[in-house]
Phi, psi and omega in degrees: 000307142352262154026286189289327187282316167313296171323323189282346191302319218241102185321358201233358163274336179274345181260350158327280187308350220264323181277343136331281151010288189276341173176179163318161141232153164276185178283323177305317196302323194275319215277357204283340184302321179270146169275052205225194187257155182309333183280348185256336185276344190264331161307324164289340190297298190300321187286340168284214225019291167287353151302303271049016191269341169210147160284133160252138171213137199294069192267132212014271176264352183269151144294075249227099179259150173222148171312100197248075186282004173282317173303340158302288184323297197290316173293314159293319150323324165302309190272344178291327184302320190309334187249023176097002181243136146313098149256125198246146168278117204253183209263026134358174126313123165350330158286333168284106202240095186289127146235160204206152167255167178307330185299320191271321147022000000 
């Protein structure tokens, strides 16, 4: 869950995933958004990596990250427990998220 919050700290990994969302990107593809160096983008690459939040795989010279949004769901559900609350994964989009607090149950 650490992990996952780090990654999130940071605006330019939350507009990664964001962009993730509609489908795989490449690493160019995602880096061509930003105004920043390929090397500051392989560094944000990793730390979404090492969350878990998005996977990579190599198809020939490129790169291809896709979006691992069960691991987002399961680090916000963690941190909601932490403060008493329930969360159920409704049969939605994924985004969608019922909460309740425990009390009410």
């Amino acid at each position: 869950m650490n992990n996952a919050f780090k990654a999130l700290s940071d605006p330019t990994r939350r507009r990664v995933l964001e962009l993730l969302k509609r489908g795989p990107l490449s690493a160019g593809e995602l880096a061509d958004q930003f105004e920043v160096s390929k090397s500051t983008m392989s560094a944000h690459f990793a730390i979404l990596r090492e969350a878990g939040l998005v996977v990579s795989e190599k198809h020939g010279k490129s790169v291809v990250y896709q979006l691992q949004l069960s691991v987002l769901e399961d680090a916000l559900l963690g941190f909601a427990r932490l403060f008493g609350w329930e969360m159920t994964l409704k049969s939605e989009p994924a985004s969608a998220l019922g909460v309740k607090k425990e009390t009410e149950i």
